[in-house]
N, CA, C and O atoms as a GROMACS GRO file, in nm:
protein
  304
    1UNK      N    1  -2.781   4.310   0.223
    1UNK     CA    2  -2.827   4.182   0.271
    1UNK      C    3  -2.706   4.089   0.290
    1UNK      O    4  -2.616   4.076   0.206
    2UNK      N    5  -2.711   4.042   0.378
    2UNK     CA    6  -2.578   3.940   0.428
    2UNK      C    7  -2.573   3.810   0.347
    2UNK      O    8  -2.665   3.798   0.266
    3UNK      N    9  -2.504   3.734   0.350
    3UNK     CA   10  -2.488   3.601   0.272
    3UNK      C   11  -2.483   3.520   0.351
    3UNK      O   12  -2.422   3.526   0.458
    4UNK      N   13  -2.570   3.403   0.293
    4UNK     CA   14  -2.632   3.291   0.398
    4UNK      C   15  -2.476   3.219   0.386
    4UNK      O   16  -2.398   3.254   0.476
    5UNK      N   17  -2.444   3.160   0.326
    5UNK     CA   18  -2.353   3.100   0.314
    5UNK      C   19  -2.172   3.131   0.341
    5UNK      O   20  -2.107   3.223   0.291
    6UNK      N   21  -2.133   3.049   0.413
    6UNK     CA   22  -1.963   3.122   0.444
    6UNK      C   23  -1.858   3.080   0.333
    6UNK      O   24  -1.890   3.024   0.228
    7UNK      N   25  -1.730   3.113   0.369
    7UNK     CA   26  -1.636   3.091   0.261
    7UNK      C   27  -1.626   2.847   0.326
    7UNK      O   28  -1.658   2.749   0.258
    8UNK      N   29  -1.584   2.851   0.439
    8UNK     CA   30  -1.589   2.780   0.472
    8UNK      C   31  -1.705   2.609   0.392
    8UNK      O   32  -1.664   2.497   0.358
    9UNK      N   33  -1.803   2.649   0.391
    9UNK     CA   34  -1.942   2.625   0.383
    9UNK      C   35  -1.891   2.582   0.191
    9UNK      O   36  -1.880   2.466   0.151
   10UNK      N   37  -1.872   2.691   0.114
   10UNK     CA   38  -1.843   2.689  -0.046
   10UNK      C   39  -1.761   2.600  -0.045
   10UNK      O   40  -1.781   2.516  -0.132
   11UNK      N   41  -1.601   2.569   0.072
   11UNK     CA   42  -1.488   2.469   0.009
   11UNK      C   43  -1.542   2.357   0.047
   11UNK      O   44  -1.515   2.262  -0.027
   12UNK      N   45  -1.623   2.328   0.154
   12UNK     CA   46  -1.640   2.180   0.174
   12UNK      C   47  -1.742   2.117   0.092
   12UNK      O   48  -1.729   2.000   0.057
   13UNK      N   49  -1.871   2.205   0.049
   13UNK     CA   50  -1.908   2.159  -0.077
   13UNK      C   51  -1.861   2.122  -0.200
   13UNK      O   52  -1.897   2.032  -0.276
   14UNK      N   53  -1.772   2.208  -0.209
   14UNK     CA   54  -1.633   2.167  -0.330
   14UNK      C   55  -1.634   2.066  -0.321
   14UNK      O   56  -1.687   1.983  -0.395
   15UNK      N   57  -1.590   2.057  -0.250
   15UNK     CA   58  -1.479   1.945  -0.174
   15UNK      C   59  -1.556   1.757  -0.163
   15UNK      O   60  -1.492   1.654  -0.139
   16UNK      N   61  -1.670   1.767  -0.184
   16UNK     CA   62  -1.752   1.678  -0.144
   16UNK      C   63  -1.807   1.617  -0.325
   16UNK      O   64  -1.831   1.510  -0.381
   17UNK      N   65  -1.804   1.785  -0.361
   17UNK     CA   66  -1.901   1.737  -0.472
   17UNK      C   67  -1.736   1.684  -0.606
   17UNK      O   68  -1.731   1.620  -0.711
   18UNK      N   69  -1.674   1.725  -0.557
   18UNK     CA   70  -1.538   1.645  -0.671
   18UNK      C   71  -1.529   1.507  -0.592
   18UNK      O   72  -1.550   1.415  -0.670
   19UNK      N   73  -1.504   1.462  -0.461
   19UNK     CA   74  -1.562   1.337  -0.426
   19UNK      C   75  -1.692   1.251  -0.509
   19UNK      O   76  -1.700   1.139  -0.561
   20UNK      N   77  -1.763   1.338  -0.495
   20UNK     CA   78  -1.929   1.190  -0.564
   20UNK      C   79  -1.837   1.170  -0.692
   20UNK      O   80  -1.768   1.070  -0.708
   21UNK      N   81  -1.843   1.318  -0.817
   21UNK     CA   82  -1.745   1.252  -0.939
   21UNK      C   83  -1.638   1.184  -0.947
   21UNK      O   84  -1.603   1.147  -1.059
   22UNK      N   85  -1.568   1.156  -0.846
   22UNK     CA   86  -1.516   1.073  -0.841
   22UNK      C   87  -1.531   0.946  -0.856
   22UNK      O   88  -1.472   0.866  -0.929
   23UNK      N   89  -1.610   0.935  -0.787
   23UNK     CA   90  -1.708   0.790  -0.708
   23UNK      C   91  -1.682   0.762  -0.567
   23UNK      O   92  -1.718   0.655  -0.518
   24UNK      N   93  -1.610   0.867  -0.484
   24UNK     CA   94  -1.547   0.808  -0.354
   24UNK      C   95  -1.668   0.887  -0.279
   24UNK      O   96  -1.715   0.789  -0.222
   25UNK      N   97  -1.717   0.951  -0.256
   25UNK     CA   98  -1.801   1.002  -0.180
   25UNK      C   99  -1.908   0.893  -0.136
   25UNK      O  100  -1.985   0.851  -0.221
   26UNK      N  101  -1.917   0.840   0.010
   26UNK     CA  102  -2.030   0.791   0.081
   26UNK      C  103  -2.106   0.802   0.188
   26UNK      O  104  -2.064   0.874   0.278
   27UNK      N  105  -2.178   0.763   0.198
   27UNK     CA  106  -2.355   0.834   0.283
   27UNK      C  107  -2.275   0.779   0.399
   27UNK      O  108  -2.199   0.683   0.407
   28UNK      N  109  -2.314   0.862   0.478
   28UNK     CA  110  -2.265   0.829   0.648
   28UNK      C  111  -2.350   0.715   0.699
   28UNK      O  112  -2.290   0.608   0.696
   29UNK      N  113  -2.464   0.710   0.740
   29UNK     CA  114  -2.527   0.592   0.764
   29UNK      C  115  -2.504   0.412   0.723
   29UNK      O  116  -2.470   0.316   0.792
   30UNK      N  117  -2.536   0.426   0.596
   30UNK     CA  118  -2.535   0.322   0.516
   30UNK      C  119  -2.391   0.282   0.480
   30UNK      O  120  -2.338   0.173   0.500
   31UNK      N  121  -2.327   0.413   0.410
   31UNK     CA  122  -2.173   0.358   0.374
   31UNK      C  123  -2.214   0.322   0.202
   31UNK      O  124  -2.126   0.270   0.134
   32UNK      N  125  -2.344   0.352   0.141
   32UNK     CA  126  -2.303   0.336  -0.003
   32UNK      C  127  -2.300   0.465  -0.074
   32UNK      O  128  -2.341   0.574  -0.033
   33UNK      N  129  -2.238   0.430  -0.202
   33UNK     CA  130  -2.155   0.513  -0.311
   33UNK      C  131  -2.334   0.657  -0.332
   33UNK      O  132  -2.452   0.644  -0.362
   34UNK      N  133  -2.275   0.730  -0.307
   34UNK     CA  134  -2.370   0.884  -0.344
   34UNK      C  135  -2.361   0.935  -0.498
   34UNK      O  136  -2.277   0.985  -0.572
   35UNK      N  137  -2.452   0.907  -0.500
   35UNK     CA  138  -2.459   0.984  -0.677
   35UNK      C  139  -2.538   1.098  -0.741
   35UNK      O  140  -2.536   1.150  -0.853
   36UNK      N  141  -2.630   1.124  -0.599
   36UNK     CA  142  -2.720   1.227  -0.628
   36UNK      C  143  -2.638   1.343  -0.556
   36UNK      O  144  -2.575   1.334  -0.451
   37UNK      N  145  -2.658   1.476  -0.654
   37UNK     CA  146  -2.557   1.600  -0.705
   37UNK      C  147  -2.645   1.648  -0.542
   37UNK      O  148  -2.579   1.679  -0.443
   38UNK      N  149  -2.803   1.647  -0.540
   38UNK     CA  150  -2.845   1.743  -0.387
   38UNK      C  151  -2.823   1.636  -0.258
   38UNK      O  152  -2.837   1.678  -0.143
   39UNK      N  153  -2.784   1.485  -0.286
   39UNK     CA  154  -2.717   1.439  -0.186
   39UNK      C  155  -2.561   1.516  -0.125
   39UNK      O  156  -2.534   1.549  -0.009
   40UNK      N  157  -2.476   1.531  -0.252
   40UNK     CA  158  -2.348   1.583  -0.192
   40UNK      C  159  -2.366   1.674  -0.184
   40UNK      O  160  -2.253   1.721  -0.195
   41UNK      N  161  -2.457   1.789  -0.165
   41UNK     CA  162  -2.474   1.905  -0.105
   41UNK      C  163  -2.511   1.909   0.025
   41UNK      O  164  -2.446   1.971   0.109
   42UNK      N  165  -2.590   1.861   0.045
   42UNK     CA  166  -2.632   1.826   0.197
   42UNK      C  167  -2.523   1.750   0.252
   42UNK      O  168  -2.514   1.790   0.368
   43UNK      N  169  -2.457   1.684   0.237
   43UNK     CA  170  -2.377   1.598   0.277
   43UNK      C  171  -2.259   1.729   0.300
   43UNK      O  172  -2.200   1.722   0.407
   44UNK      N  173  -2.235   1.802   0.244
   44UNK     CA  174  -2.105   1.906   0.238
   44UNK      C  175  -2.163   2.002   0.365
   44UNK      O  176  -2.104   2.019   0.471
   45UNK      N  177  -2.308   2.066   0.322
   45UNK     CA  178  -2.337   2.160   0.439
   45UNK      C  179  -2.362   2.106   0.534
   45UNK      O  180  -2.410   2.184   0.618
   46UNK      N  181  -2.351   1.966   0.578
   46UNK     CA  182  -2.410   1.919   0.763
   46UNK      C  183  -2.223   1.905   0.787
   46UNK      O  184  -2.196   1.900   0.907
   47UNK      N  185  -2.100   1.899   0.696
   47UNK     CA  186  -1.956   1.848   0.755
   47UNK      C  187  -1.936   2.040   0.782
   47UNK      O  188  -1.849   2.071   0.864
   48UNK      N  189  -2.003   2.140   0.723
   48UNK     CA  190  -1.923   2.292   0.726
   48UNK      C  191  -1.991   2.298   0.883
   48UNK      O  192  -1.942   2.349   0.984
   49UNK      N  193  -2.116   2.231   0.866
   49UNK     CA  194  -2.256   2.277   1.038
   49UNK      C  195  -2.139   2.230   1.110
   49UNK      O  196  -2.081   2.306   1.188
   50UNK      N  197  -2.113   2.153   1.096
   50UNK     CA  198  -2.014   2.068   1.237
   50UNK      C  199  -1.870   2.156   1.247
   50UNK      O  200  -1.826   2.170   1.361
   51UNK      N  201  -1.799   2.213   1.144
   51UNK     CA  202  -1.687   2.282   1.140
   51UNK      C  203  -1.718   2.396   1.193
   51UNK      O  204  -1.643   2.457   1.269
   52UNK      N  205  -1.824   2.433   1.161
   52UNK     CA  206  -1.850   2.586   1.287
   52UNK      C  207  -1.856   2.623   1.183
   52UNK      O  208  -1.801   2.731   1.203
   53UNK      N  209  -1.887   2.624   1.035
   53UNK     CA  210  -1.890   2.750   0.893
   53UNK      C  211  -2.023   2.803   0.940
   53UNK      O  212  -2.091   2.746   1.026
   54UNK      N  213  -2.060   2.928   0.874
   54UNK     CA  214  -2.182   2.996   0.852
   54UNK      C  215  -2.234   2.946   0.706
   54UNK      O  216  -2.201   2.968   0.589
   55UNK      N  217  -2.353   2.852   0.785
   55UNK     CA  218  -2.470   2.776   0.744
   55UNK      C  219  -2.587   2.794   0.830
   55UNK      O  220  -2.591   2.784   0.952
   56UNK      N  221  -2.730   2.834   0.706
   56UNK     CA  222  -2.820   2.851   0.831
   56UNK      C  223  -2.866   2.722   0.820
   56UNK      O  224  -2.863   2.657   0.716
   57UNK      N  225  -2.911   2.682   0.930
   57UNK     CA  226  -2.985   2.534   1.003
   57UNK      C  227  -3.080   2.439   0.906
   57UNK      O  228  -3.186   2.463   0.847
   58UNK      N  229  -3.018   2.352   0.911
   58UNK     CA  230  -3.129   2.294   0.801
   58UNK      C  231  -3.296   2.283   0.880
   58UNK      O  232  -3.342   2.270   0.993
   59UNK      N  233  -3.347   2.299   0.739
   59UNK     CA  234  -3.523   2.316   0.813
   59UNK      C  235  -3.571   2.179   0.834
   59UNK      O  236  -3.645   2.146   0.927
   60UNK      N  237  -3.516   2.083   0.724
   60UNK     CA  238  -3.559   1.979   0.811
   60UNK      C  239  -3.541   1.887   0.921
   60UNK      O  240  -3.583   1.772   0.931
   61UNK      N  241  -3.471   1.957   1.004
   61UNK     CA  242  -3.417   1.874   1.140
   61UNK      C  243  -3.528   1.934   1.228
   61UNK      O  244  -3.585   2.042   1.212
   62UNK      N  245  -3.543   1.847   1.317
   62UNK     CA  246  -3.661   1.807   1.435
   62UNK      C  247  -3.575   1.883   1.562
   62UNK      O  248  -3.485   1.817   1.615
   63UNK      N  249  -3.599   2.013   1.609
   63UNK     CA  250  -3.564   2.094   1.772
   63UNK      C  251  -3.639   1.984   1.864
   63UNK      O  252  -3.740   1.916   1.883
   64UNK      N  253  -3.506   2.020   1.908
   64UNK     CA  254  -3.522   1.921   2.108
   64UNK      C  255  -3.613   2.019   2.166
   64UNK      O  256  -3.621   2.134   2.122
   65UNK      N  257  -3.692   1.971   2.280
   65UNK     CA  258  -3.775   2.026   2.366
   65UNK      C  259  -3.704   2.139   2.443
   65UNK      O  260  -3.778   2.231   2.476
   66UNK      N  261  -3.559   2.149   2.481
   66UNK     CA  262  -3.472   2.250   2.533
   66UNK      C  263  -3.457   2.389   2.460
   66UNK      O  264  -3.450   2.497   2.519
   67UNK      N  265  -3.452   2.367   2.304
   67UNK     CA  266  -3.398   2.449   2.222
   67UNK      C  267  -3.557   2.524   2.172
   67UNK      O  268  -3.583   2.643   2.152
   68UNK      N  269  -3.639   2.410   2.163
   68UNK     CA  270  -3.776   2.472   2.129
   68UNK      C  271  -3.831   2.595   2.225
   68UNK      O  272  -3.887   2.695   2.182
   69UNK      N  273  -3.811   2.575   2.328
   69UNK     CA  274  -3.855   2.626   2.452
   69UNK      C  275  -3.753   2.773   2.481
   69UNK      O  276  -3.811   2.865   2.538
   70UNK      N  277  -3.625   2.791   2.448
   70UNK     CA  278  -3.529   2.860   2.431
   70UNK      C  279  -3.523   2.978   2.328
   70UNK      O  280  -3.488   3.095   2.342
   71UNK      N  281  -3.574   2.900   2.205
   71UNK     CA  282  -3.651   2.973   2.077
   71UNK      C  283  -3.754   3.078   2.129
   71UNK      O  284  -3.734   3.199   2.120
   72UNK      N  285  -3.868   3.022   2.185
   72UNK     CA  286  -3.965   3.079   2.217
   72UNK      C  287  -3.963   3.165   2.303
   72UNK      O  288  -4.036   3.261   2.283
   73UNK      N  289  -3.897   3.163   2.403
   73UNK     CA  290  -3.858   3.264   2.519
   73UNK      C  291  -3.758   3.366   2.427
   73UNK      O  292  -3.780   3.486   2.441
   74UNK      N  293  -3.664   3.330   2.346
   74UNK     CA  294  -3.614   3.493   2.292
   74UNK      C  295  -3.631   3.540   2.172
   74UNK      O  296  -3.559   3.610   2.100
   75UNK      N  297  -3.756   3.484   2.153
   75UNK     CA  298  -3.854   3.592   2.045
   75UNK      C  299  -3.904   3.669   2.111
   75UNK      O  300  -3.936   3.777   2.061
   76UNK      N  301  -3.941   3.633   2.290
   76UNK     CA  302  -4.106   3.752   2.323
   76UNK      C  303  -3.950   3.888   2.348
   76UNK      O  304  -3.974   4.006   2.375
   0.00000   0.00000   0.00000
């Protein structure tokens, strides 16, 4: 069985979660101080999504009508 997760994907979580203990780690939106441990996780795996690491897709993001439709055509 393959591993969901890349090497990539493990350092930037590192990397994020010695940030919150720090106290320097902050929420992209808002800009305040992160203190929740499954905030800087998510926060680590959407910076590896953008680096190109092997991460599978978070489930809770909303597919565009392009990609939905794209999905569906290369399942049949």
């Amino acid at each position: 069985m393959a591993k969901k997760y890349g090497k990539k994907a493990a350092k930037k979580v590192e990397r994020v979660m010695r940030e919150r203990k720090r106290g320097t780690l902050r929420s992209g939106g808002s800009g305040k101080k992160v203190t929740s441990r499954k905030q800087a996780i998510a926060i680590g795996l959407s910076e590896a999504r953008r680096a190109g690491g092997k991460v599978p897709p978070n489930p809770n993001r909303k597919q565009k009508k392009k990609a939905k439709r794209s999905a569906k055509r290369s399942r049949r």
